[in-house]
VEXDREN-2710 file (C-alpha; in Angstrom, 1 decimal):
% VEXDREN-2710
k/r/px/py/pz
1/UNK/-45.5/71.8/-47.0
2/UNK/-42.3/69.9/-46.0
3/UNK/-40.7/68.4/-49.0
4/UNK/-40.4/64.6/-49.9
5/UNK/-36.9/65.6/-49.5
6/UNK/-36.7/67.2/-46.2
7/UNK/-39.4/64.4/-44.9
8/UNK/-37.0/61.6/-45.3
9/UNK/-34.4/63.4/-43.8
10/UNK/-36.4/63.9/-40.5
11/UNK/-37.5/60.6/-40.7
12/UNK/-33.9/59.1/-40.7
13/UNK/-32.4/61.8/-38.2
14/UNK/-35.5/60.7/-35.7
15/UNK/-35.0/57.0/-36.5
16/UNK/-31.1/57.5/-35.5
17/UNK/-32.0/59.5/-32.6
18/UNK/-34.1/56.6/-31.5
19/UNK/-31.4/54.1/-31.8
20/UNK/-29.2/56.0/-30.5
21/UNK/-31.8/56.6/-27.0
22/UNK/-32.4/52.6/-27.4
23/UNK/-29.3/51.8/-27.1
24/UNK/-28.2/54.6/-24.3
25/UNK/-30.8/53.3/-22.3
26/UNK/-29.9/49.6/-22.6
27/UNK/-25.9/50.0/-21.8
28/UNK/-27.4/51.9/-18.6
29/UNK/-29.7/49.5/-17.3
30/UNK/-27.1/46.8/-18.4
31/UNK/-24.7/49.1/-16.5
32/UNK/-26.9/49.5/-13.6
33/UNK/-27.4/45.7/-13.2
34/UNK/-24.0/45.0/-13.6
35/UNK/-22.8/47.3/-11.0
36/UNK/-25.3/46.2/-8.9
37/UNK/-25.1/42.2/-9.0
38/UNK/-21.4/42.9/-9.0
39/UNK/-21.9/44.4/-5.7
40/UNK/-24.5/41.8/-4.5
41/UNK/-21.8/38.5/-5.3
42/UNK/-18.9/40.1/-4.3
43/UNK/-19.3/38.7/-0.9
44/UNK/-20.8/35.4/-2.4
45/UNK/-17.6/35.3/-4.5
46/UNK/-15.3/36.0/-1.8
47/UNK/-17.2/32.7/0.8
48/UNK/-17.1/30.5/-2.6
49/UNK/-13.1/30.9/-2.4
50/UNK/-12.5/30.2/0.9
51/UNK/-14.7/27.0/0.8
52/UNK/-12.6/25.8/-2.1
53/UNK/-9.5/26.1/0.1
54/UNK/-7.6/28.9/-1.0
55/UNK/-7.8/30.5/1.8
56/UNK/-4.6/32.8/0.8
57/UNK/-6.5/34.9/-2.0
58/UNK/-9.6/34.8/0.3
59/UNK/-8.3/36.7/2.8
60/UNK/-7.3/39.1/0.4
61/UNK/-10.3/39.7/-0.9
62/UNK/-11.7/40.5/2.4
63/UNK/-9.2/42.6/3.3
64/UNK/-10.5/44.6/0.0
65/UNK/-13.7/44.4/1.2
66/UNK/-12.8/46.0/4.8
67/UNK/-11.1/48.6/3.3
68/UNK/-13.9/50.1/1.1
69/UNK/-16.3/49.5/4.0
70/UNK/-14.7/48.8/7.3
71/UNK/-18.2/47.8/8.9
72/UNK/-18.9/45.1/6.7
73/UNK/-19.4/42.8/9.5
74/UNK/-20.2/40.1/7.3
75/UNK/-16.7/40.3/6.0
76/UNK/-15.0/40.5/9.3
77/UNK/-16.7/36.8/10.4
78/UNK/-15.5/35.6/7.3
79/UNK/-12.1/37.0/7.4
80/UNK/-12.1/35.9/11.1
81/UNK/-12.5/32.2/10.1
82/UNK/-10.3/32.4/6.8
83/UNK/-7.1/33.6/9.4
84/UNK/-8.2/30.8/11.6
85/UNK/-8.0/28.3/9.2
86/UNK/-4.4/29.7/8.1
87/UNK/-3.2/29.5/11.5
88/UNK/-3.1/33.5/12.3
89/UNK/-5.1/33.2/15.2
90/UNK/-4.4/36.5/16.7
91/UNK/-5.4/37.9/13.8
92/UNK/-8.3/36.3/13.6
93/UNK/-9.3/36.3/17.6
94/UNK/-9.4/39.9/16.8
95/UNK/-11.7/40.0/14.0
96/UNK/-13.9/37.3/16.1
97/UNK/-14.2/39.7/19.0
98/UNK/-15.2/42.6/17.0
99/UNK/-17.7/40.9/15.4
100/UNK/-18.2/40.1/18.9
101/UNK/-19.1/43.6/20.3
102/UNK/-22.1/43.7/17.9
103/UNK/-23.2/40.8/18.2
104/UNK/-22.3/39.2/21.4
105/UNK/-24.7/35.8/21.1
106/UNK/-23.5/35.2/17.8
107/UNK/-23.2/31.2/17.5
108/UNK/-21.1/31.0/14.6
109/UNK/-18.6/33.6/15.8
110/UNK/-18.5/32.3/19.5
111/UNK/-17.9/28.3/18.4
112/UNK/-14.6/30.0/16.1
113/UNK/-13.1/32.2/18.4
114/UNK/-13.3/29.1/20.5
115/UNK/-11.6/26.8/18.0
116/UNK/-9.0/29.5/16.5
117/UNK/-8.1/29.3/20.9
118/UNK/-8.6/25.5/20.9
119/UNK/-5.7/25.3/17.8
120/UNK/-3.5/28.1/19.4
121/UNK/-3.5/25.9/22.8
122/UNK/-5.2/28.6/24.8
123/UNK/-7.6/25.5/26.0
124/UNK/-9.0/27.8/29.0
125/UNK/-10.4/30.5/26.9
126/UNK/-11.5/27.7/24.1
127/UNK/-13.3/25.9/27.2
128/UNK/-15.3/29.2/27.9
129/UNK/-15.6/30.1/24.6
130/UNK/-17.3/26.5/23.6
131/UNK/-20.0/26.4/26.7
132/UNK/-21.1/30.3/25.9
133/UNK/-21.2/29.3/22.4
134/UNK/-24.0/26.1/23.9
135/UNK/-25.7/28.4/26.2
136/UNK/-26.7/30.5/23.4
137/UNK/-27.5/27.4/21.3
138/UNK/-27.5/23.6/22.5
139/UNK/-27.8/21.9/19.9
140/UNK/-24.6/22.9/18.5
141/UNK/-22.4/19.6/17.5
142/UNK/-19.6/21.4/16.1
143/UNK/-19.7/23.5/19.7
144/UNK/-20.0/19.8/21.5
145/UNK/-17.4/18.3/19.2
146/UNK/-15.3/21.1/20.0
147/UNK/-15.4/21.4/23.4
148/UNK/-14.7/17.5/23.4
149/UNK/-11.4/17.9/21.0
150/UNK/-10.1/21.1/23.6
151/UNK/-10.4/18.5/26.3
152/UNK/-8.6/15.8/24.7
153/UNK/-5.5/18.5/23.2
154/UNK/-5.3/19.7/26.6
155/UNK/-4.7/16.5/27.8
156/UNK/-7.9/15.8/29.7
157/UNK/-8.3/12.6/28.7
158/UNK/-11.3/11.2/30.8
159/UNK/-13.2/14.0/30.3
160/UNK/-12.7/14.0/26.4
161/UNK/-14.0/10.4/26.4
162/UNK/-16.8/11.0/28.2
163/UNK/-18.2/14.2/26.1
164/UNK/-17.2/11.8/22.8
165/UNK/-19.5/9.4/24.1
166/UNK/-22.4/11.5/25.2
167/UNK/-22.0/12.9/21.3
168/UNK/-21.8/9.6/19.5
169/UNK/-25.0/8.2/22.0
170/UNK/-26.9/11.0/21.0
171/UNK/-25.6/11.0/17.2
172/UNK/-24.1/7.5/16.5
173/UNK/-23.6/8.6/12.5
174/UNK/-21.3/11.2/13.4
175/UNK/-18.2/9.6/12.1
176/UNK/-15.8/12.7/13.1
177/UNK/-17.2/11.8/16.8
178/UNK/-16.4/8.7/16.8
179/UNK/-13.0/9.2/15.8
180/UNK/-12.3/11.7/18.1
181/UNK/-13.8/9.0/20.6
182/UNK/-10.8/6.6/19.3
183/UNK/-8.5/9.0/19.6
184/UNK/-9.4/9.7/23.0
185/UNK/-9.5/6.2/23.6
186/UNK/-6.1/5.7/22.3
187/UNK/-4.3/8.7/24.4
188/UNK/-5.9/6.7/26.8
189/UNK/-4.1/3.3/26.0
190/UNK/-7.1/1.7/25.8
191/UNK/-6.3/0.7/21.3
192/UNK/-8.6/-2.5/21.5
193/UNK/-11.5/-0.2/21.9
194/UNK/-10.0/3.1/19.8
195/UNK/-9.3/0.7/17.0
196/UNK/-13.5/-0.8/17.2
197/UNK/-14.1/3.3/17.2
198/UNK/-11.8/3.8/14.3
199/UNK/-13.0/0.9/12.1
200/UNK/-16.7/1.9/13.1
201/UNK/-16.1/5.5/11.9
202/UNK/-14.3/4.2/8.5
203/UNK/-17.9/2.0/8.0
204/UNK/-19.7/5.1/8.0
205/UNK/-17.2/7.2/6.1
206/UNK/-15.1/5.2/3.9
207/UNK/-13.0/8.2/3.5
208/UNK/-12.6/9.3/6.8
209/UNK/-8.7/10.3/6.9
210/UNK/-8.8/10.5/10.8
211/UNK/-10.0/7.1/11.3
212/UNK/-7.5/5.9/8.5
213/UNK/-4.6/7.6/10.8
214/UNK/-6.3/6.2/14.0
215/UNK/-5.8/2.7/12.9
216/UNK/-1.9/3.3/11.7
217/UNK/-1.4/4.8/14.8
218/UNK/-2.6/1.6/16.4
219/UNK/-1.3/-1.2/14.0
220/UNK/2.1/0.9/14.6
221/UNK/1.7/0.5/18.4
222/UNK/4.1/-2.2/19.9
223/UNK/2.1/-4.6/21.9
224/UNK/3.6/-5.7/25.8
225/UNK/5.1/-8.9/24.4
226/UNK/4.8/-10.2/20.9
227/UNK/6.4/-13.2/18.4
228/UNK/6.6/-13.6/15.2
229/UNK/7.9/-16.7/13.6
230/UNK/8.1/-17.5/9.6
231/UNK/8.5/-21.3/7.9
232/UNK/8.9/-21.3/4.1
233/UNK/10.9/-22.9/0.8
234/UNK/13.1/-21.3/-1.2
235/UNK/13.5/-22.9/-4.8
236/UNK/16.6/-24.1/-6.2
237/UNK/18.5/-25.6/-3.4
238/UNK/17.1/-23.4/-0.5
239/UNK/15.3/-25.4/1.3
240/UNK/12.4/-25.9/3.7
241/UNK/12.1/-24.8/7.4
242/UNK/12.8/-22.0/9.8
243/UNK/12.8/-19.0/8.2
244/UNK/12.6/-16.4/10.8
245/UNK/11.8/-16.4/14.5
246/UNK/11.5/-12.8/16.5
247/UNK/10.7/-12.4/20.1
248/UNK/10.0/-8.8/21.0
249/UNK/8.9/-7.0/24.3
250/UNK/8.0/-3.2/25.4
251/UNK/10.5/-2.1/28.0
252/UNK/8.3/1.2/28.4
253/UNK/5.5/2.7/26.6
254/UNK/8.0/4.2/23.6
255/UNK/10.9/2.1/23.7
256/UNK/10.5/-1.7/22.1
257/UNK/14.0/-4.5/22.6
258/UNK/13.7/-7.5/20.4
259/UNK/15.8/-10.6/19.6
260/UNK/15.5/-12.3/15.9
261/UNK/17.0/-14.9/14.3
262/UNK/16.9/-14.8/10.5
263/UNK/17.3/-17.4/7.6
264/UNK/18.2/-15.5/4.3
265/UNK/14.4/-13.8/4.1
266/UNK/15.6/-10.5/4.6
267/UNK/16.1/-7.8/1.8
268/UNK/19.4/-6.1/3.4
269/UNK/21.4/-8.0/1.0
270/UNK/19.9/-9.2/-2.3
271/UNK/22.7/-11.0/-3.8
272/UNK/23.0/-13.6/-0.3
273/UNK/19.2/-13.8/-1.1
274/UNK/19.5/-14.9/-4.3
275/UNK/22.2/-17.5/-3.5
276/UNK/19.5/-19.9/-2.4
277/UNK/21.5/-20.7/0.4
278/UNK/20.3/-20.3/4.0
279/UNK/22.5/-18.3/5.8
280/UNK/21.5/-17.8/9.4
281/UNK/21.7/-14.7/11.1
282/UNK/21.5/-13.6/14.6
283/UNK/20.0/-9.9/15.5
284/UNK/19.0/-7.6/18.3
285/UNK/17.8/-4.5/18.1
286/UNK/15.3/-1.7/19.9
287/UNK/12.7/0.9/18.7
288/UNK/11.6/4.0/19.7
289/UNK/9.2/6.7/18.9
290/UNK/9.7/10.0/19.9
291/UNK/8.6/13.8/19.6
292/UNK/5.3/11.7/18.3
293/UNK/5.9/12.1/14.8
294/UNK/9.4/10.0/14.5
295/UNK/10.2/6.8/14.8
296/UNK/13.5/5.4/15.3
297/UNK/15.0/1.2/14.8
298/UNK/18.6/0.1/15.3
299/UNK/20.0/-3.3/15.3
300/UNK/23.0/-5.2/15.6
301/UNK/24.1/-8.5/14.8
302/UNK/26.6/-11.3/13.1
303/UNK/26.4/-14.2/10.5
304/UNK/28.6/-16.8/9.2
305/UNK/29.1/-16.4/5.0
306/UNK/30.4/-19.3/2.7
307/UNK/34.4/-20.5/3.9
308/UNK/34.0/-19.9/7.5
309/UNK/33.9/-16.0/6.7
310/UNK/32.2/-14.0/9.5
311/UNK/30.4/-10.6/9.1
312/UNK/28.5/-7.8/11.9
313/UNK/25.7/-6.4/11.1
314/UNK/24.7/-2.9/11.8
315/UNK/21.2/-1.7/10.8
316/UNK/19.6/1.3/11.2
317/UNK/16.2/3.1/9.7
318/UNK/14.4/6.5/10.4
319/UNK/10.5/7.1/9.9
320/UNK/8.9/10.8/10.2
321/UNK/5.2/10.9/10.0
322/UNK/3.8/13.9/7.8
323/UNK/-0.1/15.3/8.0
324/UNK/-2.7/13.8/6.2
325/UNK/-1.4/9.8/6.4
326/UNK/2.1/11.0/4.5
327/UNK/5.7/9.4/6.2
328/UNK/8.8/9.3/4.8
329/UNK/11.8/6.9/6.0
330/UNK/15.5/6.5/5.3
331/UNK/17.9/3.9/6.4
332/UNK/20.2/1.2/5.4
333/UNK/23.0/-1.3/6.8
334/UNK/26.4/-1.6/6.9
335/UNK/28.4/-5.4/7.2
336/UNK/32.2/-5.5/7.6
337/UNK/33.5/-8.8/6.5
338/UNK/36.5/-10.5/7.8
339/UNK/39.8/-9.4/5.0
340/UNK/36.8/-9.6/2.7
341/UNK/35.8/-6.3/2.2
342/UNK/32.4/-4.1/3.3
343/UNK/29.2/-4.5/2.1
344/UNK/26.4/-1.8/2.9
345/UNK/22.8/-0.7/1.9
346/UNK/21.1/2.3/1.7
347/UNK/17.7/3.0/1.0
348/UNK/14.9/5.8/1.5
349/UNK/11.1/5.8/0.5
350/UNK/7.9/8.1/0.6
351/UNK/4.4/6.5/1.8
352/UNK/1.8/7.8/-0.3
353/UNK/-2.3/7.5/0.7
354/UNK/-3.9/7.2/-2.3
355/UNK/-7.6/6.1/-0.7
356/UNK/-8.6/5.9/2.7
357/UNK/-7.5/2.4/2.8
358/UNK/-5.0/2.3/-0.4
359/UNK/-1.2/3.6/0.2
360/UNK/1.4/3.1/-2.3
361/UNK/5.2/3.4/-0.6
362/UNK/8.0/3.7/-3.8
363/UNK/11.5/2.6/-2.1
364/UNK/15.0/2.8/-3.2
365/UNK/18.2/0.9/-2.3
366/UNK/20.8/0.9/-3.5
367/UNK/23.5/-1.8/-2.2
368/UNK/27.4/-2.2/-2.2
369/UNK/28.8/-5.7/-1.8
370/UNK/32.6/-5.2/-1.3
371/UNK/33.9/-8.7/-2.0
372/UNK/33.4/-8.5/-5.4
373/UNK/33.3/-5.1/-6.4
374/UNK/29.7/-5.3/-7.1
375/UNK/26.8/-2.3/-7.0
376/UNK/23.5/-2.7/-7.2
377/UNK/20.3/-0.5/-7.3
378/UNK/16.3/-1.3/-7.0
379/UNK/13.4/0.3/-7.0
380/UNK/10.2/-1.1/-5.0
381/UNK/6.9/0.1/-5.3
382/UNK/4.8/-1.8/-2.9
383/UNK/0.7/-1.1/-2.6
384/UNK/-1.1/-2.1/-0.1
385/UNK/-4.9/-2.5/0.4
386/UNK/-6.4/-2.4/3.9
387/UNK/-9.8/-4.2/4.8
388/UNK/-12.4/-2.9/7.5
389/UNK/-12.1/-6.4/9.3
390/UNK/-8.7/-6.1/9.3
391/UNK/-7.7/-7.6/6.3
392/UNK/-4.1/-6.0/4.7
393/UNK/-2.6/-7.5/1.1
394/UNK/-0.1/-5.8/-0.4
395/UNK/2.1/-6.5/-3.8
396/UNK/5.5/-5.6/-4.4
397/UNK/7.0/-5.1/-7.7
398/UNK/10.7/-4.7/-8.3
399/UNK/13.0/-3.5/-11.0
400/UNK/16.9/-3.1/-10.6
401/UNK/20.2/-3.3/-12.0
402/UNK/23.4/-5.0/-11.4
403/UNK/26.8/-3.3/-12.0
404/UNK/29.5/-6.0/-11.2
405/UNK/33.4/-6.5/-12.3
406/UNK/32.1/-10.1/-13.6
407/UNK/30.5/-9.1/-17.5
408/UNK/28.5/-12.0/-16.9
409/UNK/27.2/-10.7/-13.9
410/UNK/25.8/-7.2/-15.0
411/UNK/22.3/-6.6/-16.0
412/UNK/18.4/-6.4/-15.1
413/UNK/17.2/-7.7/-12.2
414/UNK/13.3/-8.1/-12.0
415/UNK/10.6/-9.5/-9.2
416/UNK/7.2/-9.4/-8.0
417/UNK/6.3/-10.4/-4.7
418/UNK/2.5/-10.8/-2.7
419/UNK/2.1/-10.5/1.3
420/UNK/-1.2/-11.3/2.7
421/UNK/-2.0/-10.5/6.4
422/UNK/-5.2/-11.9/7.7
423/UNK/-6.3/-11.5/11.8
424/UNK/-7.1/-14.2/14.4
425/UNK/-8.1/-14.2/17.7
426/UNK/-8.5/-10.2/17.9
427/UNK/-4.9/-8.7/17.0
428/UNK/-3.0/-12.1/16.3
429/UNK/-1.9/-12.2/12.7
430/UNK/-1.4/-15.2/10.4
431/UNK/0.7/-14.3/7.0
432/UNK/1.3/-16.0/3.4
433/UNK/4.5/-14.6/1.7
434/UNK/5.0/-15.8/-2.2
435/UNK/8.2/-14.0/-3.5
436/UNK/9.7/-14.5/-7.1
437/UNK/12.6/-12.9/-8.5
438/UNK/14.6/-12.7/-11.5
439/UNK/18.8/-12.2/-11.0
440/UNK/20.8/-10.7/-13.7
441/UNK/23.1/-13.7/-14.3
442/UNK/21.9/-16.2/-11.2
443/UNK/18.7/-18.6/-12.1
444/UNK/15.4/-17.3/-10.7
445/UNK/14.4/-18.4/-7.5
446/UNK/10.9/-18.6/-5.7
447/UNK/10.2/-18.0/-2.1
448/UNK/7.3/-19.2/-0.3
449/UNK/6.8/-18.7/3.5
450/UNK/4.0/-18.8/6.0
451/UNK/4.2/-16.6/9.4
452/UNK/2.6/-15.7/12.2
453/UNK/2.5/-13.1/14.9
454/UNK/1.0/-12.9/18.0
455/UNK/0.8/-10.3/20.6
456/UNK/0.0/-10.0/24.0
457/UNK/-1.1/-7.1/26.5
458/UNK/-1.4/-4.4/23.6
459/UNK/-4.7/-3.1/25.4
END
């Protein structure tokens, strides 16, 4: 007979062994699993990070993939469209066409060969590309969509509008359709109708960024004629009446000649501003866009100062237009003054979208004024709110400082001013300025003004 002993020895050396089997067999399966649903997500992983927009790493990781298994084909489409979407569309024409090989009627790989072609400008292969991509399946709106967008980047205008409107009759919720139709419409120069197509699109997606960029484009489009003119009071011995009066007409499509007349409402100089005195001015001046991301304004002109002083202007500001609804400008004046010195302005400023119809545009100036020996810089930080009917407020607040020779005359300079646009009669414009400002030594002054704008022949 076994021994008590020797019997609870066995028992605890089987009892380990049984653990130990337990626990061998567990890590396995775990292992198993592991390796195995590791290998089953890595391509789910690898999708998930290029939808999220990095589509650096992603192509990465499917270049890992290719390289442990170059016939991962799945990978290939994926890396196809990732190199697309970064722009490297030779690199990714040839992934798409050897996908391609083994599966020539492959929708998804036919419609992004034809839009990595359609973004490289290779608009005759996109165009075949598209319809073979609708021949194997016709119901297709992103093929449609596409083949509308080659048309229109390849500068078939007509025949852009036309497939845009054929999409948005047979889908009239497609907003990116109807954008595309505006835009079409636009290249066109037909803007009365892009902006209805614009504003329709932005009702069905509020944060449509192409239909937000539509309707700059067009509210930045000069009309054939237009004329602004501005009646107002400005507190403490500035008095009531003309305030501004512009008269403006497009030479050619890009280039815009204007002649204004201004009473002391302009920003170039903030200290004549705050005199409360009106002090009229006399410009002309031309714009022009160019390159179609640029635009460019120069003026010229003269006033008479207090004690018969005289003083030409020269004005000048630069606007480039950045993806996504961004711009940046930069500009300023410069106004010698008879044996009196030079005063002159610079500024620059950054428009930020912060909604589909929000933008906040922070602008610096800082301004010289050479009689006196005085400096002065001011930050303003204007937001403005665009409505769907056309609607625009915006506020301005302001915050500065005053460096002058005069003690008396240094310090903080504060304001807050409110600008409401409000549309008549299609693209005629009716506006309500209320401006208030604090000086650093001068008494605060209050500027009320009404204006109007109309234009003429813009469609």
């Amino acid at each position: 007979m076994i021994s008590e002993k020797r019997y609870s020895i066995l028992k605890e050396c089987k009892l380990k062994i049984t653990r130990i089997l337990f626990v061998t067999l567990l890590f396995t399966a775990h292992f198993l699993y592991s390796t195995l649903a590791a290998h089953g997500a890595t391509i789910q992983e690898v999708e998930a990070l290029a939808l999220s927009g990095n589509h650096e790493a992603a192509e990465a990781a499917y270049d890992k993939l290719l390289q442990d298994n170059p016939d991962h084909l799945k990978a290939r489409l994926g890396r196809a469209h990732v190199r697309s979407w970064r722009r490297r569309h030779k690199l990714a024409q040839s992934d798409f066409l050897v996908f391609l090989k083994v599966h020539p009627k492959n929708s998804d790989a036919l419609v992004g060969l034809a839009y990595s072609y359609a973004w490289s400008e290779d608009h005759d292969h996109a165009e075949l590309r598209f319809q073979e991509a609708l021949r194997v399946d016709p119901s297709r709106i992103d093929a449609k969509k596409g083949a509308a967008f080659n048309a229109l980047w390849a500068g078939k205008t007509k025949e852009a509008i036309l497939r845009f409107q054929m999409i948005t009759r047979d889908t009239p919720e497609d907003a990116e359709a109807i954008v595309g139709l505006g835009h079409a419409l636009l290249a066109a120069d037909n803007a009365v109708e892009a902006k209805k197509a614009f504003q329709e699109a932005l009702s069905l997606a509020p944060r449509n960024i192409g239909a937000r960029q539509g309707l700059d484009a067009v509210r930045h489009l000069p009309p054939n004629f237009d004329a602004s003119l501005w009646v107002g009071h400005t507190s403490h011995g500035g008095g009531t009446g003309l305030r501004t009066l512009e008269i403006s007409g497009l030479l050619k499509r890009d280039l815009r000649l204007w002649a204004r007349y201004d009473n002391a409402l302009s920003l170039d100089n903030p200290g004549l501003v705050r005199e409360g005195r009106k002090i009229p001015s006399y410009f002309v001046g031309a714009l022009t866009n160019w390159g179609g991301n640029y635009t460019t304004r120069l003026e010229i002109g003269t006033r008479e100062l207090r004690d018969n002083i005289s003083q030409d202007l020269y004005q000048g500001e630069h606007v480039v237009y950045l993806p996504k609804a961004y711009s940046v400008k930069f500009g300023g004046f410069l106004g010698p003054k008879e044996n009196d010195g030079t005063d002159w302005n610079v500024y620059t400023g950054i428009r930020i979208p912060l909604k589909s119809a929000l933008d906040l545009s922070p602008t610096v100036y800082y301004t010289k004024t050479g009689g006196i020996d005085e400096t002065e810089w001011r930050i303003l930080i204007p937001v403005e709110y665009r409505f769907l009917d056309g609607w625009r407020a915006s506020v301005h607040p302001l915050l500065g400082e005053v460096k002058s020779v005069i003690p008396s005359a240094s310090g903080a300079v504060w304001g807050l001013s409110t600008l409401i646009s409000v549309p008549f009669r299609q693209d005629h414009e009716g506006h309500l300025l209320i401006r208030h400002e604090v000086p650093a030594s001068a008494r605060a002054f209050t500027i009320i003004a009404l204006g109007f704008t109309f234009k003429l022949g813009r469609d």
